[in-house]
C-alpha positions in Angstrom: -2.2 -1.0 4.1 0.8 -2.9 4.7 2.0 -5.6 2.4 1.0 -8.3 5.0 -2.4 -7.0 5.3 -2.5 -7.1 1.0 -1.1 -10.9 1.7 -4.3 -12.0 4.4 -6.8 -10.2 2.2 -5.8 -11.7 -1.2 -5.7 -15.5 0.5 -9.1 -14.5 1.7 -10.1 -13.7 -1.9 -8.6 -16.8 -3.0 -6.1 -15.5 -4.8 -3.5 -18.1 -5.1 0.5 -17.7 -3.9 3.0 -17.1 -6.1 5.6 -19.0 -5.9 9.5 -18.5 -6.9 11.4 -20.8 -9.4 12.4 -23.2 -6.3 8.4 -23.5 -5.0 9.1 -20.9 -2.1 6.2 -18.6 -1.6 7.0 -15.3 -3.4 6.6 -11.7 -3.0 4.3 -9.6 -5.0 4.9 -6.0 -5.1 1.8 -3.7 -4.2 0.2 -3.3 -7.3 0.5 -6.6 -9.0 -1.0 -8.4 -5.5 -3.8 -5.7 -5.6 -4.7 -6.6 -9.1 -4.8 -9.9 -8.7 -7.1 -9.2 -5.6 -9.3 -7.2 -8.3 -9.3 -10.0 -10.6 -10.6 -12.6 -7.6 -12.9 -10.2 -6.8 -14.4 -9.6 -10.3 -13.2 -6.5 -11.0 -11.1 -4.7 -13.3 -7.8 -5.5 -12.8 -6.7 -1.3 -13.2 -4.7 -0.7 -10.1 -1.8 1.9 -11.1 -2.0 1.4 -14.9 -3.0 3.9 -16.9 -6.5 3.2 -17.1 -6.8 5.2 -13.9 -6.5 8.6 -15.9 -9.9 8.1 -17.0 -11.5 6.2 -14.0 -15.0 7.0 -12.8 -15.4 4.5 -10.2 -15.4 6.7 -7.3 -16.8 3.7 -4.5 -13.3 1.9 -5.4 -11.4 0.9 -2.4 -8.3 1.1 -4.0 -9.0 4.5 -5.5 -7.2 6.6 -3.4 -3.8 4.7 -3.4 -4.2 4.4 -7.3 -4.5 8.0 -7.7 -1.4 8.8 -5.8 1.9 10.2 -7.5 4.2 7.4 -7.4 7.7 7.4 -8.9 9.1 4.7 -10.5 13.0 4.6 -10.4 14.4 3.2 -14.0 17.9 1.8 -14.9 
């Protein structure tokens, strides 16, 4: 899923737009707009944090992405 597709389906869950310092709409990255899209949809706002090591919620839409190996690049 593309980040504009994220975008259309958290406005349809009503999740509201974040904006920047100057009021510009802002850009989530993938996991903090798919939590949020949890948390308007009453679920558990887990999506690649490390409660997904001991997840057992297999009809999860988001399950597969969460489970993937992703690196995260530090400075």
């Amino acid at each position: 899923m593309n980040q504009q597709q994220l975008q259309r389906m958290a406005r349809a869950a009503g999740v509201p737009e974040q904006l920047s310092r100057d009021g510009v709409p802002g850009i989530r990255s993938e996991p903090q707009l798919i939590r949020a899209i949890q948390r308007a949809q009453g679920l558990e706002d887990c999506f690649r944090t490390d409660r997904r090591y001991t997840c057992k919620n297999l009809e999860c839409p988001w399950r597969g992405d969460c489970m993937r190996l992703v690196a995260h690049w530090q400075a």
